[in-house]
C-alpha positions in Angstrom: 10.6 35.8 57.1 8.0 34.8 54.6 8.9 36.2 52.0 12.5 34.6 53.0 11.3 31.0 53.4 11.2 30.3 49.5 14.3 31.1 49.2 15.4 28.3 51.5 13.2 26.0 50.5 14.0 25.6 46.6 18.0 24.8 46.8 16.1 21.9 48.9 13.6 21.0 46.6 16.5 21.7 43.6 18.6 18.8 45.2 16.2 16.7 46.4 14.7 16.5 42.6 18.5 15.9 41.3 18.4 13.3 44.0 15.2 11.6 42.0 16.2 11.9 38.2 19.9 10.6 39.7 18.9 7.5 41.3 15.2 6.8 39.5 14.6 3.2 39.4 11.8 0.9 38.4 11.6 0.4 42.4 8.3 2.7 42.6 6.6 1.3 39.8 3.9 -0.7 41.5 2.9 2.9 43.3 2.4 4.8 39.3 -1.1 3.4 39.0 -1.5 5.8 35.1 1.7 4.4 34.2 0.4 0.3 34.8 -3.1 1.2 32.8 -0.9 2.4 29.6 1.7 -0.1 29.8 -1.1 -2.7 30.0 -3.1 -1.3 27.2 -0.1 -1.2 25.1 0.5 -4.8 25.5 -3.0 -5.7 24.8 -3.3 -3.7 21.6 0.1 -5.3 20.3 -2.1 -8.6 21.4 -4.8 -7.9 18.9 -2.8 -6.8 16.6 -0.5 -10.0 16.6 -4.3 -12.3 16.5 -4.9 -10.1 13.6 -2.0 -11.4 11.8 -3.4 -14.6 11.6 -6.9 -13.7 9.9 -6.3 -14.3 6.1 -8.1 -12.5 3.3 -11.6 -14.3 2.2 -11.0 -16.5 -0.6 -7.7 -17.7 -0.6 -6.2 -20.9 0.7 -3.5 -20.7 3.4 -1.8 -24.2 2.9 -1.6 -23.7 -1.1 -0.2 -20.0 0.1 2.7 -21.0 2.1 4.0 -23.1 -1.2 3.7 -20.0 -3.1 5.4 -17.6 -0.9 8.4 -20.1 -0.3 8.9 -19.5 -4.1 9.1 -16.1 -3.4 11.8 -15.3 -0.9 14.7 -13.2 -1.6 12.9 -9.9 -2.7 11.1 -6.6 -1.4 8.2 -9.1 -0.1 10.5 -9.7 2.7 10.8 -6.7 3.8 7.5 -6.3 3.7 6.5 -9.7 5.3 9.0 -8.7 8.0 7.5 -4.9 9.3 4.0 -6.8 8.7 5.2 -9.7 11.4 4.8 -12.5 8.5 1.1 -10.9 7.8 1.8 -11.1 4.5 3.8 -14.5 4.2 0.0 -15.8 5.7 -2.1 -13.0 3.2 -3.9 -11.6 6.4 -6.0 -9.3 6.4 -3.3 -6.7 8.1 -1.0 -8.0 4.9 0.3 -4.7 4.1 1.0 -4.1 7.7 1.7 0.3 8.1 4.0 0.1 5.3 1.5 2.2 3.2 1.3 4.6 5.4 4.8 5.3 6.5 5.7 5.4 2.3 2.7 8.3 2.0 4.0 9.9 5.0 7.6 9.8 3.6 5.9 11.1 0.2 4.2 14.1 2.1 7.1 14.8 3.5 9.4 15.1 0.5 6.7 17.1 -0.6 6.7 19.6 1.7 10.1 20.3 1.4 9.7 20.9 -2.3 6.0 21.8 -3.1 5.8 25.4 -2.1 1.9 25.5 -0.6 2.7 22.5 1.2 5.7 23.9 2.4 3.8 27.3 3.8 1.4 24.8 5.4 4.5 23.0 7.4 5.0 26.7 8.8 1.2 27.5 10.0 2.1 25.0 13.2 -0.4 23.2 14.7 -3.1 23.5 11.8 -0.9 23.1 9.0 0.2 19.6 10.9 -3.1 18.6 11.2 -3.9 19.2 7.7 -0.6 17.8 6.3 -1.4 14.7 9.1 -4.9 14.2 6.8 -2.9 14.0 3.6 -1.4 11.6 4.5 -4.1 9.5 5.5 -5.4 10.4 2.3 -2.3 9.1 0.3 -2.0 6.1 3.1 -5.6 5.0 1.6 -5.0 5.9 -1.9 -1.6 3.8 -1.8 -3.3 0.8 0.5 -6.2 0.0 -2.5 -3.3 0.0 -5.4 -1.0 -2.3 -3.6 -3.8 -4.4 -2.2 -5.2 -4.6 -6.3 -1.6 -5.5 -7.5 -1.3 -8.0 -4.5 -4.3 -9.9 -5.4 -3.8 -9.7 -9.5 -0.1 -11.3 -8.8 -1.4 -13.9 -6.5 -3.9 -15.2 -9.1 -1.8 -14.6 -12.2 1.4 -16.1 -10.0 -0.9 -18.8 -9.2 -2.2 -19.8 -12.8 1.9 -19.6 -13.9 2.7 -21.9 -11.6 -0.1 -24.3 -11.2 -1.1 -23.7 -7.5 -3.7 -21.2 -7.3 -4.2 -20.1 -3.7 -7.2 -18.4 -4.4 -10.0 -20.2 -4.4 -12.8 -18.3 -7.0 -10.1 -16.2 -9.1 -12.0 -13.1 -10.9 -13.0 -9.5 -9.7 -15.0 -10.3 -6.8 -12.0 -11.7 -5.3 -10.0 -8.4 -6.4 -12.5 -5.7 -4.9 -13.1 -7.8 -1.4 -9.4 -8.3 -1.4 -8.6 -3.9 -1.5 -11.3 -3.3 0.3 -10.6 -6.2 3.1 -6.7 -5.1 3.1 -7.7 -1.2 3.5 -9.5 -1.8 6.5 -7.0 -3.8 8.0 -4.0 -1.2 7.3 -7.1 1.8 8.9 -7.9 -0.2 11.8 -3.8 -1.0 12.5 -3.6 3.5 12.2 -6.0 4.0 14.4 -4.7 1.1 17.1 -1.2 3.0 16.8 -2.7 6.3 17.6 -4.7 4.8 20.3 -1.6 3.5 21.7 0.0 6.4 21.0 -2.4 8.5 22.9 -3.7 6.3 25.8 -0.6 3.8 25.8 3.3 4.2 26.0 5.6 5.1 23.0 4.9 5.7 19.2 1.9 3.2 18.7 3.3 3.1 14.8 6.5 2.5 15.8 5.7 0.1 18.1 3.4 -2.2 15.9 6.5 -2.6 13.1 8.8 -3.2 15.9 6.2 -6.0 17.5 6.3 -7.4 13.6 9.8 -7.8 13.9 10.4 -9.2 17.4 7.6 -11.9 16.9 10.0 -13.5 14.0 12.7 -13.3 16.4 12.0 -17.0 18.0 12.2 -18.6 15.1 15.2 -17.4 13.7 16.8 -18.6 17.1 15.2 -21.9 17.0 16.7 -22.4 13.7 19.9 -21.1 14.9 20.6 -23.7 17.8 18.4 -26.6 16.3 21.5 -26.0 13.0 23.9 -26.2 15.8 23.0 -29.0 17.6 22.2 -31.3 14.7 25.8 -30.1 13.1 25.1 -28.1 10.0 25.9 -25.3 11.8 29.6 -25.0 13.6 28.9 -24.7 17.3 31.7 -21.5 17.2 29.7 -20.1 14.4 26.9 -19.6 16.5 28.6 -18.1 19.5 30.0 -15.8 17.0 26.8 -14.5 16.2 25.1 -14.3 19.4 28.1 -12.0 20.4 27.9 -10.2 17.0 24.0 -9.4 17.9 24.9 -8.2 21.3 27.7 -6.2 20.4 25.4 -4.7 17.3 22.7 -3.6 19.4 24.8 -2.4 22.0 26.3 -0.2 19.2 23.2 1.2 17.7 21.8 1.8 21.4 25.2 4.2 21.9 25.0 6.0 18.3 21.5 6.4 18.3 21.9 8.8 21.6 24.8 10.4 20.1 24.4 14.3 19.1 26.5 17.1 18.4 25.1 19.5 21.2 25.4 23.0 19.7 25.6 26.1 22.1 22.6 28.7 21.5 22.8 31.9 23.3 19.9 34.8 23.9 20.3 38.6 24.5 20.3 39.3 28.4 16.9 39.5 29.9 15.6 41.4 33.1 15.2 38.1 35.7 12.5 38.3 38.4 15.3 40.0 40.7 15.8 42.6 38.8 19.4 41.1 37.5 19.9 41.2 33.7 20.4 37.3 32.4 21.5 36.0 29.2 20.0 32.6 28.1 21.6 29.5 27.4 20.0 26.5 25.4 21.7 24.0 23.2 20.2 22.9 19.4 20.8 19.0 19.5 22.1 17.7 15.9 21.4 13.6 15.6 24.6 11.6 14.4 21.8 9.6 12.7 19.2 12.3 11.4 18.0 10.3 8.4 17.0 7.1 10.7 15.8 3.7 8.8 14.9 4.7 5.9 18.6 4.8 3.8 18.6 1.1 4.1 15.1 0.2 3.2 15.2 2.7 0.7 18.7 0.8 -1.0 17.3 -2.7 0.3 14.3 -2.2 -2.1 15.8 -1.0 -5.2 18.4 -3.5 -5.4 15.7 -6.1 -4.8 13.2 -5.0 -7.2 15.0 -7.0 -10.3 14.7 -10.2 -8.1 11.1 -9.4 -7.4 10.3 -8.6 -11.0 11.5 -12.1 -11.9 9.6 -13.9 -9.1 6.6 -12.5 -10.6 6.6 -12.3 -13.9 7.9 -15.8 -13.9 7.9 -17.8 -17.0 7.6 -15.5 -18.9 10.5 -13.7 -18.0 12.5 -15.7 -21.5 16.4 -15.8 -21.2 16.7 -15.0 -25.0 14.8 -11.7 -24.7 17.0 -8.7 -24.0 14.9 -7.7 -21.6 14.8 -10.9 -19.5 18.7 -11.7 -20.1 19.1 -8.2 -18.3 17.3 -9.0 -15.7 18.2 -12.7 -15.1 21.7 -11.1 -15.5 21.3 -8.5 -12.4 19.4 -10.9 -10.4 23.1 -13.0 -10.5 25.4 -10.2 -9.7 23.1 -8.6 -7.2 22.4 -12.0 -4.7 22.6 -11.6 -1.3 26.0 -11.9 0.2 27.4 -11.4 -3.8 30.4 -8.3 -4.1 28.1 -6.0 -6.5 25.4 -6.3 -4.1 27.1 -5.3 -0.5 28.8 -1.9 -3.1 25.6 -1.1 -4.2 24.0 -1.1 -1.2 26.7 0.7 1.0 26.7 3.8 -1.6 22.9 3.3 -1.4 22.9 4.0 2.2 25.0 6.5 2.2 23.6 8.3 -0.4 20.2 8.0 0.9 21.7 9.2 4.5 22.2 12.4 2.8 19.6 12.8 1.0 17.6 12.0 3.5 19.3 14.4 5.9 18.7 17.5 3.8 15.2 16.4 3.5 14.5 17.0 6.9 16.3 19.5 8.6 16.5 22.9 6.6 19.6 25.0 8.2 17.8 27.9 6.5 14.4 27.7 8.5 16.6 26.6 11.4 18.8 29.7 11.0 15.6 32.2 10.7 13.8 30.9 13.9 16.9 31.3 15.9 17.3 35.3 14.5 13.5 35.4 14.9 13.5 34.1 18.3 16.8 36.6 19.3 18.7 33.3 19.5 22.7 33.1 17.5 25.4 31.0 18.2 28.7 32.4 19.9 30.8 33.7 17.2 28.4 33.0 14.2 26.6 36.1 12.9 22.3 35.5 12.5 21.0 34.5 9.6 22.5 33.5 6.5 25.9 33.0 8.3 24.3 31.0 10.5 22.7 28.8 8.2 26.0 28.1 6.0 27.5 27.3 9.8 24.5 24.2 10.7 24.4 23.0 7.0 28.6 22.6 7.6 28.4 20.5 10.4 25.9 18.6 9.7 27.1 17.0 6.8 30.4 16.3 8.4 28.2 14.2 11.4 26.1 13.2 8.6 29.3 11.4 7.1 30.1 9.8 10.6 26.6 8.7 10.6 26.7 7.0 7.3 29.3 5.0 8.0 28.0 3.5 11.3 24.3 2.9 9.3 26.2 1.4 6.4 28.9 -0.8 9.3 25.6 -1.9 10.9 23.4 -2.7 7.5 26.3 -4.2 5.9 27.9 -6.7 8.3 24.5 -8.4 9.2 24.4 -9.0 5.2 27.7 -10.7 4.9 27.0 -12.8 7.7 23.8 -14.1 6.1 25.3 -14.8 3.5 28.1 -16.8 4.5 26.4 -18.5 7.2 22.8 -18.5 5.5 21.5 -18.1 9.2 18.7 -15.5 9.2 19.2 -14.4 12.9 18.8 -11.0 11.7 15.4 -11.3 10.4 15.4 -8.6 8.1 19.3 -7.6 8.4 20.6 -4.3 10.2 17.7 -2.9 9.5 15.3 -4.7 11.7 17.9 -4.3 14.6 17.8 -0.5 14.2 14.2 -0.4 14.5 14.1 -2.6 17.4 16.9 -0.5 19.6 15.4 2.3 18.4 12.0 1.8 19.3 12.9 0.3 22.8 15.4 3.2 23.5 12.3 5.3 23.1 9.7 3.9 24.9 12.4 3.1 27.7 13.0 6.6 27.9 8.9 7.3 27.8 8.2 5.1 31.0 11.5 7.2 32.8 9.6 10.3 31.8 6.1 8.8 33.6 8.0 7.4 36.5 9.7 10.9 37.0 6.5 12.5 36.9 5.2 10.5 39.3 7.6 11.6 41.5 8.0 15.1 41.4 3.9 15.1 42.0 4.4 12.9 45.1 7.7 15.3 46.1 5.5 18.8 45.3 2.2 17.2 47.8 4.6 16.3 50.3 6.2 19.6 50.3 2.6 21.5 50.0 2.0 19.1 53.1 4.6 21.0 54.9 4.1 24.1 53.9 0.6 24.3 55.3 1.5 22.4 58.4 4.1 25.2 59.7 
């Protein structure tokens, strides 16, 4: 009879816990006290995060600023001043927002797909990731006090150029307060993401680029309806892109949770009653392995002739070869112009490729499964194996691409034939934001469920001990 009663009782608990992660809603949410604390200190840190956003650098003028940058616009600054939340439209002292230390951990990355000791390191597990984790940092300092030195040189030789300097004392004091100032804000902003990482809800990093993003949000609907209701903007055109933005993001939301669930099979196993079992898993395959960084990757080179010319200014002369080529790309590759929507499609989807092989390796793949007694039905260990994952995954790579490109590219042509920036920083910024929501979404229905499985295993200790 005891040793019966288990038996009975965990088909019960099997369907009453199906019952839970069927029908889980938000309805018990006041009773998951943990999950209230991190939800709140999440929104707090995003809070100081957004006050820090408004602290500028010591020595330069804000009003004289704000001139400057609106000379600007139309390059990689925008980009940048978008992920930053306008940081560095207002030279805060967050100006370079986490930029510096998602492009070292890109770097580090690449790297240890194609620097052998830092590859070995990516297969000593935890240690290795710690140590790869600190090279980064490393490379998120080192690239934090260059951009911060070439940010404050170009604001006071911009400045001089065109007659409005925004900083106050120009010289080398205002250069080393101005790296050192900027390094501590990008530090302090990668250790609040960890903290809200750790003690909060979703990817803290994540989270601070997509709070960046949705606090610029406002104002590109303000300007929106304030166009249509004062007539420069046709009253259909923006109903069309309302609709447009819903139907976008309902798009990315279902492609980003699309995968191509491959069928993994074990050898059969002795199960605890006695009966030989074979495993089953599945190895997921991401539509969209190579996530945002194909478009900001294309975005940026096709700026960077635009943002040469915004700098240098003056003295970029017309009848220098150098500056016709330049003055001569910046009018072929405009926003909106034919070159410029090619280039950057074949720049997504080459980056979406390149990307892709980056970071997934069918070959490692293809050992840990032999290692691990794992092969797919049909497909023989090993080599076989790894010629088999590297095959489909460039052909869901291709469908990927194309719904990347679709969603980077439309945005793009809208802009420029409305001039409306309701995208803020095009698809881009629209893939973060799903993407980051879908995620932390997804991290609360994890908590919540938690929450109730430990209130359905004490009520079911509870009964236990009571018969």
């Amino acid at each position: 009879m005891g040793a019966g009663f288990p038996g009975r009782a965990e088909p019960n608990m099997a369907s009453r816990a199906d019952n839970i992660a069927s029908n889980m809603s938000l309805a018990n949410f006041s009773k998951a006290t943990e999950l209230k604390q991190r939800i709140w200190f999440t929104v707090w840190a995003l809070v100081v995060f957004r006050f820090l956003s408004f602290v500028p650098l010591p020595g330069v003028n804000p009003l004289i600023l704000q001139t400057l940058y609106s000379k600007t616009q139309g390059g990689i600054l925008d980009i940048f001043n978008t992920f930053s939340g306008g940081s560095l439209q207002r030279m805060s002292l967050i100006a370079l927002g986490v930029m510096p230390y998602i492009t070292a951990s890109i770097v580090v990355q690449l790297a240890g797909s194609l620097y052998a000791p830092w590859a070995a390191l990516k297969k000593e597990g935890e240690s290795g990731r710690k140590k790869l984790n600190q090279y980064t940092r490393y490379g998120a300092v080192g690239l934090t006090a260059i951009q911060g030195w070439v940010v404050a040189s170009g604001l006071e030789a911009y400045g001089a150029s065109s007659g409005l300097q925004a900083v106050v004392l120009p010289g080398m004091l205002f250069r080393i307060s101005a790296v050192i100032s900027l390094i501590g804000g990008t530090m302090f902003l990668l250790w609040l993401g960890e903290q809200i990482t750790s003690r909060g809800i979703g990817n803290g990093t994540s989270l601070i680029i997509m709070a960046g993003i949705v606090a610029q949000m406002p104002t590109a609907f303000v300007n929106l309806f304030e166009g249509g209701r004062s007539g420069s903007v046709n009253g259909f055109t923006v109903v069309l892109m309302i609709a447009l933005l819903v139907v976008l993001i309902l798009f990315i939301a279902h492609m980003e949770r699309a995968t191509r669930r491959l069928l993994i099979q074990y050898p059969k196993r002795a199960s605890a009653n006695g009966m030989m079992q074979a495993d089953r898993s599945h190895l997921p395959l991401k539509l969209n392995t190579s996530g945002v960084i194909p478009p900001i990757f294309a975005s940026s080179l096709l700026l960077l002739p635009l943002t040469i010319t915004q700098f240098l200014g003056k003295s970029v002369r017309p009848d220098s070869n150098f500056g016709s080529f330049i003055i001569s790309l910046n009018q072929y590759l405009g926003h909106g112009k034919p070159a410029y929507m090619i280039m950057y499609a074949l720049g997504i989807i080459f980056f979406c490729f390149f990307y892709t092989a980056v970071v997934f390796n069918p070959e490692e793949t293809a050992d840990n499964l032999k290692r691990n007694g794992g092969f797919i039905p049909g497909i023989r260990p090993g080599k076989n194996t790894a010629t088999y994952l590297d095959y489909v995954l460039t052909r869901i790579t291709v469908i990927g691409a194309a719904y990347i490109t679709v969603v980077c590219v439309i945005p793009e042509w809208v802009i420029a034939q409305t001039g409306q920036r309701l995208f803020v920083a095009g698809g881009t910024s629209l893939l973060i934001v799903v993407n980051v929501t879908v995620d932390t979404i997804t991290q609360i229905q994890s908590h919540l469920l938690a929450h109730q499985y430990g209130d359905l295993i004490k009520k079911a200790k509870l009964k236990g001990r009571m018969r």
